[in-house]
DOGUVO-164161 format. One record per atom (N, C-alpha, C, CB): atom name; x, y, z. Coordinates in steps of 0.1 Angstrom, whole numbers, always signed. Glycine has a CB too. Layout:
BEGIN
<site><zanu>CA</zanu><u>X</u><v>Y</v><w>Z</w></site>
...
//
This chain:
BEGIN
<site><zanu>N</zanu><u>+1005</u><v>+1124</v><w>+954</w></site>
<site><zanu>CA</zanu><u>+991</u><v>+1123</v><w>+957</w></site>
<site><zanu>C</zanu><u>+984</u><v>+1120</v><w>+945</w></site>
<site><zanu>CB</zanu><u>+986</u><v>+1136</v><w>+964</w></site>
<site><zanu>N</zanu><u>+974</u><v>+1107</v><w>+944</w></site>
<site><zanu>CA</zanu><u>+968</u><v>+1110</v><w>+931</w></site>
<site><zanu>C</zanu><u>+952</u><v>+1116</v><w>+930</w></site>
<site><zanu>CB</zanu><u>+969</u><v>+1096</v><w>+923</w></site>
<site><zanu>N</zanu><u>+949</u><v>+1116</v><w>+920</w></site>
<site><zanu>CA</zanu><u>+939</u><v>+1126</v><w>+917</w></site>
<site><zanu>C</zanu><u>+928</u><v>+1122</v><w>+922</w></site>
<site><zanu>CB</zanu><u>+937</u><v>+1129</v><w>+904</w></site>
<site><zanu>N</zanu><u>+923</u><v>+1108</v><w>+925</w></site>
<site><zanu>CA</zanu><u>+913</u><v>+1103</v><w>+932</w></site>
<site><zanu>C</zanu><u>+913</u><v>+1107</v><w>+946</w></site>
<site><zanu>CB</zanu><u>+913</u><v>+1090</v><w>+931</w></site>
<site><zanu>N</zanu><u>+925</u><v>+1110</v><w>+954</w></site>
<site><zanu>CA</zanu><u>+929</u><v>+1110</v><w>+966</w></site>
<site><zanu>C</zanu><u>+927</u><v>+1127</v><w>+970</w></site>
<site><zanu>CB</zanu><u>+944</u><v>+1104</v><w>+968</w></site>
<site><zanu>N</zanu><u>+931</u><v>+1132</v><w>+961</w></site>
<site><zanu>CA</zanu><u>+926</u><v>+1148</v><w>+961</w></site>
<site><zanu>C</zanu><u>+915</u><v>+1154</v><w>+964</w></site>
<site><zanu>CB</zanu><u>+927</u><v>+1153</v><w>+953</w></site>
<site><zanu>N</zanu><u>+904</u><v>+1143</v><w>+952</w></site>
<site><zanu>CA</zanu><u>+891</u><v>+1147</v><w>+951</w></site>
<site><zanu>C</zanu><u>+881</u><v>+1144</v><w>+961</w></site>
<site><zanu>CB</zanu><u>+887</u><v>+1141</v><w>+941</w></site>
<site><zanu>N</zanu><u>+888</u><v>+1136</v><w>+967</w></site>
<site><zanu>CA</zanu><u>+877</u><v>+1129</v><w>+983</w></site>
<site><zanu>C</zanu><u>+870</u><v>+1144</v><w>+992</w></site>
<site><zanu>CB</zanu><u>+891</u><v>+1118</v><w>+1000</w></site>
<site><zanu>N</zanu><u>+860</u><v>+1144</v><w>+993</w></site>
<site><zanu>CA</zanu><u>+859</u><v>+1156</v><w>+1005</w></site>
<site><zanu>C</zanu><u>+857</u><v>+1167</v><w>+1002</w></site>
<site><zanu>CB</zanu><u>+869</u><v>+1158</v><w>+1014</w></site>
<site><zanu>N</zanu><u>+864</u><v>+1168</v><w>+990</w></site>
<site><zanu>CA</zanu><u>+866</u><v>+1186</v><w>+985</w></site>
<site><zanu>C</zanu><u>+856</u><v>+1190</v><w>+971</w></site>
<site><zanu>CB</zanu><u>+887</u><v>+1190</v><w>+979</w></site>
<site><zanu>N</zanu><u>+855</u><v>+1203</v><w>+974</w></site>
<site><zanu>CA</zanu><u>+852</u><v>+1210</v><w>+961</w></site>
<site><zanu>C</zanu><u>+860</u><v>+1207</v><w>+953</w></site>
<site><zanu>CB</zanu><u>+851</u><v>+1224</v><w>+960</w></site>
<site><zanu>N</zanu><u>+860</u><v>+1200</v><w>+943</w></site>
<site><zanu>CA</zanu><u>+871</u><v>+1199</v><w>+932</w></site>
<site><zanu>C</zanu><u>+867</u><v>+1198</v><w>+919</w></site>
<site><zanu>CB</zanu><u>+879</u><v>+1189</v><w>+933</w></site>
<site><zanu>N</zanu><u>+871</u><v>+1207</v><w>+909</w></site>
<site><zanu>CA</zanu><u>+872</u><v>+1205</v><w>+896</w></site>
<site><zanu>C</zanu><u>+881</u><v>+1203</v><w>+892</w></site>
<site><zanu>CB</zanu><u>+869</u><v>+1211</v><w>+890</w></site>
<site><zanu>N</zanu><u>+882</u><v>+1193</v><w>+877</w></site>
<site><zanu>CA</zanu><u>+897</u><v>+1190</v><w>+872</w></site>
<site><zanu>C</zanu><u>+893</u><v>+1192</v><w>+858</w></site>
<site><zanu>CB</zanu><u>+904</u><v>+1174</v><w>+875</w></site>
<site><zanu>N</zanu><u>+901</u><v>+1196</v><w>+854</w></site>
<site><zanu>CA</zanu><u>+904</u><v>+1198</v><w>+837</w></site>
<site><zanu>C</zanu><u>+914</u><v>+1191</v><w>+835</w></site>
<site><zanu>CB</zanu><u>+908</u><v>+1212</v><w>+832</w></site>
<site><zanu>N</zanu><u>+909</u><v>+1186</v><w>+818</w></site>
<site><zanu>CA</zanu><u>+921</u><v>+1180</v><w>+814</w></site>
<site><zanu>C</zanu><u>+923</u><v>+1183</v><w>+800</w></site>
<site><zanu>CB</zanu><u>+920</u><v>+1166</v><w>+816</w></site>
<site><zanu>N</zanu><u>+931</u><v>+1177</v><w>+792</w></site>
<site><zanu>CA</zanu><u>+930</u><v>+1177</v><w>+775</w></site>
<site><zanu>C</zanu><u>+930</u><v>+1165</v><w>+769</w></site>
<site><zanu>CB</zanu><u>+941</u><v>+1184</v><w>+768</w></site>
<site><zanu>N</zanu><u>+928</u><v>+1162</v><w>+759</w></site>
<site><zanu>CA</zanu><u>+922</u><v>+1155</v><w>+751</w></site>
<site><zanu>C</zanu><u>+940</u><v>+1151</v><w>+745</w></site>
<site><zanu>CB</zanu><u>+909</u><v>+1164</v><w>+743</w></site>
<site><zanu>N</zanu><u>+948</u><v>+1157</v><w>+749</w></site>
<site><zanu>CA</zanu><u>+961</u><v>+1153</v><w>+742</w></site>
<site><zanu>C</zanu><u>+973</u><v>+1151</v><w>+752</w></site>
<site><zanu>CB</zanu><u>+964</u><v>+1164</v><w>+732</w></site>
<site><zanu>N</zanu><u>+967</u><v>+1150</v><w>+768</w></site>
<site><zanu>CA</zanu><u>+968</u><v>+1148</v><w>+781</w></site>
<site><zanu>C</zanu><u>+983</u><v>+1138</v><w>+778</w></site>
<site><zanu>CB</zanu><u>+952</u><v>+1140</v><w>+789</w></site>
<site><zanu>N</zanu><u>+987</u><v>+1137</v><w>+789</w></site>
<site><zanu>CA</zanu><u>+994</u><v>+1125</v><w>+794</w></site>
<site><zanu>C</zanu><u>+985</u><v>+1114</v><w>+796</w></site>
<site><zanu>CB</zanu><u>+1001</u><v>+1128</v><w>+807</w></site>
<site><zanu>N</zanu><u>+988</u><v>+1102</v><w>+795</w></site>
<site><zanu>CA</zanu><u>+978</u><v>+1088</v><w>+786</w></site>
<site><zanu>C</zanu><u>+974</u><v>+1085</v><w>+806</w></site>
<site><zanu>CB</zanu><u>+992</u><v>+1068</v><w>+771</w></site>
<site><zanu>N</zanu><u>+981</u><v>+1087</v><w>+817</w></site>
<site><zanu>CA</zanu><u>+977</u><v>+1082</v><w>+830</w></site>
<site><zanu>C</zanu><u>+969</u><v>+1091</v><w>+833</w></site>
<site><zanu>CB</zanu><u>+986</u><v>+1080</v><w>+840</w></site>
<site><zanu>N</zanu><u>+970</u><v>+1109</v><w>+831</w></site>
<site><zanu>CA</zanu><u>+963</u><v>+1114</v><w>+837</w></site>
<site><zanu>C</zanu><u>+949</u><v>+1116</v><w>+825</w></site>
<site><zanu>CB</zanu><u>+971</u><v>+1126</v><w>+845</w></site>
<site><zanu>N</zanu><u>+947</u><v>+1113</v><w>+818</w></site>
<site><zanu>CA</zanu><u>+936</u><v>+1111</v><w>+808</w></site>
<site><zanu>C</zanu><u>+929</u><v>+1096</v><w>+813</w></site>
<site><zanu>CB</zanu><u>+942</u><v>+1110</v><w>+791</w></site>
<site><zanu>N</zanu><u>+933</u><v>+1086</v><w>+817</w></site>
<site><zanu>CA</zanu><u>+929</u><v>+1079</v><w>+825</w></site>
<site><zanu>C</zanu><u>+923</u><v>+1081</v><w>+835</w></site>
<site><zanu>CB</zanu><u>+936</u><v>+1074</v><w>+828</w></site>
<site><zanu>N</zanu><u>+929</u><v>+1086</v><w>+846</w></site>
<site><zanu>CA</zanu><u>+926</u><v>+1090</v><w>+859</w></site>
<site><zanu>C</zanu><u>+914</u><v>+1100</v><w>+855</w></site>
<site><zanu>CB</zanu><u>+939</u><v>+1097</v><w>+866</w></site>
<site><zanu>N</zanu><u>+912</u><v>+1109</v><w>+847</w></site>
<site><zanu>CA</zanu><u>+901</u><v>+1118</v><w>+847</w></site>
<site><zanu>C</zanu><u>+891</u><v>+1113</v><w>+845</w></site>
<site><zanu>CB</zanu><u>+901</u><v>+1127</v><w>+839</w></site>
<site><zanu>N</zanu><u>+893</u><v>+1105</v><w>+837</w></site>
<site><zanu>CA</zanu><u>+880</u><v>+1093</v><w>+830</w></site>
<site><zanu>C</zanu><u>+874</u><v>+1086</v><w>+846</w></site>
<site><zanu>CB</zanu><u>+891</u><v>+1076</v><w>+817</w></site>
<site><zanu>N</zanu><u>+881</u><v>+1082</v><w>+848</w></site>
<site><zanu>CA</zanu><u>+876</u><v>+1073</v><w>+861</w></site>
<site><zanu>C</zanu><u>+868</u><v>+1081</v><w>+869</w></site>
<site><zanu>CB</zanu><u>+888</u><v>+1068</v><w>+869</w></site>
<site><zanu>N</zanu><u>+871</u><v>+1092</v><w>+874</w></site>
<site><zanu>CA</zanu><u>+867</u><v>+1107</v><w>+883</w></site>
<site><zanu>C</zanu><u>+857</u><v>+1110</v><w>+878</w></site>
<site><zanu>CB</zanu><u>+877</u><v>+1121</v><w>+884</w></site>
<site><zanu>N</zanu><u>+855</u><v>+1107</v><w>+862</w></site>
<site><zanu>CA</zanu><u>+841</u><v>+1116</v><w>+860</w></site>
<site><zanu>C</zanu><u>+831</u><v>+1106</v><w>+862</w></site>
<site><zanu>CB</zanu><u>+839</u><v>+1125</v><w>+844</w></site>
<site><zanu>N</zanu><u>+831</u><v>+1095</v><w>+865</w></site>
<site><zanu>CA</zanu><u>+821</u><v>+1084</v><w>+871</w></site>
<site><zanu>C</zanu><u>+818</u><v>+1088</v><w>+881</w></site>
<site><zanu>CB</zanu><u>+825</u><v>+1070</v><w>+873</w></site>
<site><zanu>N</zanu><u>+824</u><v>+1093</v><w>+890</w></site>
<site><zanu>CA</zanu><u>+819</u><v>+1103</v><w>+904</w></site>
<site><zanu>C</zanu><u>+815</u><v>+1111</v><w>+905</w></site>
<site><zanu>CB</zanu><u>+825</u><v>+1106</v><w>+911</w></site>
<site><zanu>N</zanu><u>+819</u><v>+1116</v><w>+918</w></site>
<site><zanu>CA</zanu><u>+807</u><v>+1132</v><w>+918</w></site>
<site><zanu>C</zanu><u>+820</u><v>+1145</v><w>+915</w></site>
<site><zanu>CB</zanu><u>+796</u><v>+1136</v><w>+940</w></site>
<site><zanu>N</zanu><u>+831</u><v>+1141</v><w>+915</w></site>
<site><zanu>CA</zanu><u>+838</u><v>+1148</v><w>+909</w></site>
<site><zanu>C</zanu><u>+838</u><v>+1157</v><w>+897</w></site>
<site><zanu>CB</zanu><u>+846</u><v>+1141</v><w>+909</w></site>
<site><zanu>N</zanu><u>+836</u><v>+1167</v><w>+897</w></site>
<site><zanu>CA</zanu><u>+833</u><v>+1181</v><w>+882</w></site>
<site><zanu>C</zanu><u>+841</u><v>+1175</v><w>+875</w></site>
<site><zanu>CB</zanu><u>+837</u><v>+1200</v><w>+883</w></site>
<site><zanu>N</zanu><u>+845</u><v>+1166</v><w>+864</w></site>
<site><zanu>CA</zanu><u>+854</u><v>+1169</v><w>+854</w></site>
<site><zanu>C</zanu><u>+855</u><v>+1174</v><w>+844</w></site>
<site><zanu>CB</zanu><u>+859</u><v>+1164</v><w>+852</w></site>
<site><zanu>N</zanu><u>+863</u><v>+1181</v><w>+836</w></site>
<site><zanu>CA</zanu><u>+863</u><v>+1190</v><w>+826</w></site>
<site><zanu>C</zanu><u>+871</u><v>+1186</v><w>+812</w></site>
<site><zanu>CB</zanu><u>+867</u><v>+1201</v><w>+833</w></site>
<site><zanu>N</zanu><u>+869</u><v>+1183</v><w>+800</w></site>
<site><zanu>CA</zanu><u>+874</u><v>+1182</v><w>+790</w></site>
<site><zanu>C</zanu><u>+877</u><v>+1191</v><w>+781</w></site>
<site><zanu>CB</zanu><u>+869</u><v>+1176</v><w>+786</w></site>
<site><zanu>N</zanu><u>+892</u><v>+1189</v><w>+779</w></site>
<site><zanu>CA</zanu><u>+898</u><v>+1204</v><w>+769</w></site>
<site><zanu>C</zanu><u>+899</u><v>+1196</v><w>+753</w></site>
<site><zanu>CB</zanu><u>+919</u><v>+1210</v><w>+775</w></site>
<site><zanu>N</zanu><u>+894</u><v>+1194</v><w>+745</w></site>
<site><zanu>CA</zanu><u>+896</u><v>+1192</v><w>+730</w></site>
<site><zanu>C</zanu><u>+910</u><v>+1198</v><w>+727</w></site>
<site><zanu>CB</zanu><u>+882</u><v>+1200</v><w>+720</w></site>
<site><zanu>N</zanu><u>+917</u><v>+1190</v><w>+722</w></site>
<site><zanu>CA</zanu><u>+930</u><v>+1197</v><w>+718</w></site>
<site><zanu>C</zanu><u>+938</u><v>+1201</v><w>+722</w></site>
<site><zanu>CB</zanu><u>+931</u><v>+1204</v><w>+713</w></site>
<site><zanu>N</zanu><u>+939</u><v>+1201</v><w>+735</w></site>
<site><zanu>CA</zanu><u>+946</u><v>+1209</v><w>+752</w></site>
<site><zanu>C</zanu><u>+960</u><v>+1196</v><w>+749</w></site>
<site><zanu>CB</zanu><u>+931</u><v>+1205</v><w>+775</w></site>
<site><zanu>N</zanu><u>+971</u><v>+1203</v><w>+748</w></site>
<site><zanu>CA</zanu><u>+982</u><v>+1191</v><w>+760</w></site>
<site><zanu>C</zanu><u>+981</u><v>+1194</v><w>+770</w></site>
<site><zanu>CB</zanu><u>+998</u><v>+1190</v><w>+760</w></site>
<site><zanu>N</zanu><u>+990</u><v>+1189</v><w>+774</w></site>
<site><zanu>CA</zanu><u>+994</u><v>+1188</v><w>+794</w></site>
<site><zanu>C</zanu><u>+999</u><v>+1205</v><w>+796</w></site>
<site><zanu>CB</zanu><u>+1013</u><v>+1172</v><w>+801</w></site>
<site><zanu>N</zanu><u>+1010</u><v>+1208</v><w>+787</w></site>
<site><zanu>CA</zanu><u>+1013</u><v>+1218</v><w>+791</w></site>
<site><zanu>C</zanu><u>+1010</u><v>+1228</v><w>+782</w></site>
<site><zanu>CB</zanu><u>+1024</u><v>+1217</v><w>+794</w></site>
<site><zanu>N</zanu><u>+1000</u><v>+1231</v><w>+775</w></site>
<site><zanu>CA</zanu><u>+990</u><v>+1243</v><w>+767</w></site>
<site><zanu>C</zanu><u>+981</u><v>+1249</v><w>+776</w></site>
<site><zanu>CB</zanu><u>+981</u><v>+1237</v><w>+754</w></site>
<site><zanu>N</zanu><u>+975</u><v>+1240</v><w>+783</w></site>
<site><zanu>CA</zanu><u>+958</u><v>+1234</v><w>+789</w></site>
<site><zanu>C</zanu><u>+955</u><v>+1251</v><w>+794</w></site>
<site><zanu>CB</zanu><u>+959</u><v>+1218</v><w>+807</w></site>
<site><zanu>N</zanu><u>+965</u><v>+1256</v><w>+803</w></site>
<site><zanu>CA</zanu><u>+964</u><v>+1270</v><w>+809</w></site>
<site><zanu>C</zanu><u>+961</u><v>+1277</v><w>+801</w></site>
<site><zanu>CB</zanu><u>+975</u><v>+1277</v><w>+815</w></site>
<site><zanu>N</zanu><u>+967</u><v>+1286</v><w>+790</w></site>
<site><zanu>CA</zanu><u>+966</u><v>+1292</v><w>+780</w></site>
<site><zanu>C</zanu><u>+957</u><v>+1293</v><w>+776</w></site>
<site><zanu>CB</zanu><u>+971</u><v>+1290</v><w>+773</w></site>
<site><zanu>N</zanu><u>+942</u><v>+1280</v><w>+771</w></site>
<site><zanu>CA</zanu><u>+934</u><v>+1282</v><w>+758</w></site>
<site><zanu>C</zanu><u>+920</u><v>+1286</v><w>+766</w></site>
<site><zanu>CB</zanu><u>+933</u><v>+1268</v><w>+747</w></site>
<site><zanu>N</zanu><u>+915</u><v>+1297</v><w>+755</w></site>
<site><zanu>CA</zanu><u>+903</u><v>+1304</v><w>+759</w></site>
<site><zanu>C</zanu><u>+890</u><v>+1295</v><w>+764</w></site>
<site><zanu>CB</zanu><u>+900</u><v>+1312</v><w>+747</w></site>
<site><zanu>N</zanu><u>+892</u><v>+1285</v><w>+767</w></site>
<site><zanu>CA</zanu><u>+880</u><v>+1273</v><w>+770</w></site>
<site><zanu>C</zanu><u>+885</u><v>+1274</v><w>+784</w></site>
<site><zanu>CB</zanu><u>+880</u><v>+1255</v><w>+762</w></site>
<site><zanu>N</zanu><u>+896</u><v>+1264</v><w>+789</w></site>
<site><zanu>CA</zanu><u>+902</u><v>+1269</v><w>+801</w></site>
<site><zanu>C</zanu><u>+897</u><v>+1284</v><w>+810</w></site>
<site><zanu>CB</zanu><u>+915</u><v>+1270</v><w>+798</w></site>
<site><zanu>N</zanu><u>+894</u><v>+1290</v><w>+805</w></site>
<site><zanu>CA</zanu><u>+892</u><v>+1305</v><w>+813</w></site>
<site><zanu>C</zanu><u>+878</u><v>+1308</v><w>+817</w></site>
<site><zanu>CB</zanu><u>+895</u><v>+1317</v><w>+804</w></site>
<site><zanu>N</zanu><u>+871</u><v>+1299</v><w>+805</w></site>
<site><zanu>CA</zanu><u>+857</u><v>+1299</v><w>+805</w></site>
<site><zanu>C</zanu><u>+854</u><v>+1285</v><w>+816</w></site>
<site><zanu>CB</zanu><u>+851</u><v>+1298</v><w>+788</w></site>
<site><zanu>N</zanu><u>+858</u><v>+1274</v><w>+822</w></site>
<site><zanu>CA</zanu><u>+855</u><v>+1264</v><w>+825</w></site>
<site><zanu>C</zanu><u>+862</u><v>+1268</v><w>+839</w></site>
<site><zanu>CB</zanu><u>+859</u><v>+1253</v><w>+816</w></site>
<site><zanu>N</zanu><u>+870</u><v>+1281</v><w>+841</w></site>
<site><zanu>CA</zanu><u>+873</u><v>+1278</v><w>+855</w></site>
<site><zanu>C</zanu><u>+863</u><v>+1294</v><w>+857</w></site>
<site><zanu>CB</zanu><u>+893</u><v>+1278</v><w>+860</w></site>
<site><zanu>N</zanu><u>+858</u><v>+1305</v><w>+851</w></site>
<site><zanu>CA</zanu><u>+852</u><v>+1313</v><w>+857</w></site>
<site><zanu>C</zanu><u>+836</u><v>+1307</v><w>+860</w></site>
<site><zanu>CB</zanu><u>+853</u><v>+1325</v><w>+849</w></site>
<site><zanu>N</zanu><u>+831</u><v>+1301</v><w>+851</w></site>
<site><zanu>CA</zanu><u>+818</u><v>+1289</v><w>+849</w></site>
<site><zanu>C</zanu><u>+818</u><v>+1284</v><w>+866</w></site>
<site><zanu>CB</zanu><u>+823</u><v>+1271</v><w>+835</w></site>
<site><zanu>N</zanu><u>+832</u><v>+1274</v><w>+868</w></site>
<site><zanu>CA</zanu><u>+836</u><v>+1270</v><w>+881</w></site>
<site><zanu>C</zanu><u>+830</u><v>+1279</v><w>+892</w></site>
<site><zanu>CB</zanu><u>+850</u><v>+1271</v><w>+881</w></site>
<site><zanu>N</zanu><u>+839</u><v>+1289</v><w>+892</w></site>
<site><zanu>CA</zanu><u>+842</u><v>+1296</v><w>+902</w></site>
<site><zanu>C</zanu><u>+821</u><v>+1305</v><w>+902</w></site>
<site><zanu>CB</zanu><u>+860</u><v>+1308</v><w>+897</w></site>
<site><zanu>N</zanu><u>+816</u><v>+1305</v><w>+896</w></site>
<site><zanu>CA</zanu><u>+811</u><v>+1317</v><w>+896</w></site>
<site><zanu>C</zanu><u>+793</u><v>+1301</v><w>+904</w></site>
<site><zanu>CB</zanu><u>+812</u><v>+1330</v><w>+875</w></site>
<site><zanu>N</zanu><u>+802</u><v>+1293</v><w>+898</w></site>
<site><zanu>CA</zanu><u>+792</u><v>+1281</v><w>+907</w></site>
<site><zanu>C</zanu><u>+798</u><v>+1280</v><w>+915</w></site>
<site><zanu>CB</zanu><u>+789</u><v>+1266</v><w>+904</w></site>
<site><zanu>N</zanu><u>+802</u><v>+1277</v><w>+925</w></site>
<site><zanu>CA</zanu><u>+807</u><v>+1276</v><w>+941</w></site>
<site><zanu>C</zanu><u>+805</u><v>+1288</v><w>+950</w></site>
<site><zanu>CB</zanu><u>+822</u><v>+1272</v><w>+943</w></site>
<site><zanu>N</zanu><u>+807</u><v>+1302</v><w>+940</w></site>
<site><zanu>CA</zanu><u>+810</u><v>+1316</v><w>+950</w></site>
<site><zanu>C</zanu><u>+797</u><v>+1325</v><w>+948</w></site>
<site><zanu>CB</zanu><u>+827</u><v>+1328</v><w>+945</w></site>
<site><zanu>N</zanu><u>+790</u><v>+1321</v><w>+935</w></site>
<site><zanu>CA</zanu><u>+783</u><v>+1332</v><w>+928</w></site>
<site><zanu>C</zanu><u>+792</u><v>+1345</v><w>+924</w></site>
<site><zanu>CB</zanu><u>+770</u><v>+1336</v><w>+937</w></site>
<site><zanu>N</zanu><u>+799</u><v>+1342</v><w>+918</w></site>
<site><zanu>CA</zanu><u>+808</u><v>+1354</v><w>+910</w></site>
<site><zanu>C</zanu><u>+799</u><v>+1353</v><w>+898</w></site>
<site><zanu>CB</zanu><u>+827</u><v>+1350</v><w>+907</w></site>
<site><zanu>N</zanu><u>+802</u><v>+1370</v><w>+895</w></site>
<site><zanu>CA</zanu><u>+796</u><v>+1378</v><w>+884</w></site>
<site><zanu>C</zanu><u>+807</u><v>+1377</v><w>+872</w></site>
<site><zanu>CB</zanu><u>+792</u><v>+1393</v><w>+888</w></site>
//
């Protein structure tokens, strides 16, 4: 499924990194022309991205916009 196809219809945010896989750094690029949330990790790979303290902050940020979480 690609990431344009995901984003149709739904609440969606995407994060990415800046040290991404070169298609899905593509693909994000494109999405953030839309109304799609996208999110930029400085320094993030593909498989760090979970881990770094920006990530935590960009998904409670998220979350606390859609639910009103404290």
């Amino acid at each position: 499924m690609s990431l344009i196809y995901a984003a149709m219809g739904r609440q969606t945010s995407i994060i990415f990194g800046s040290r991404d896989i070169p298609e899905i750094v593509h693909a994000c690029q494109k999405l953030s022309l839309s109304e799609t949330k996208v999110n930029f990790v400085e320094a993030a790979l593909h498989s760090d991205i979970f881990l770094l303290e920006k990530t935590f902050g960009i998904v409670l940020n998220q979350l606390n916009e859609w639910f009103g979480l404290n």
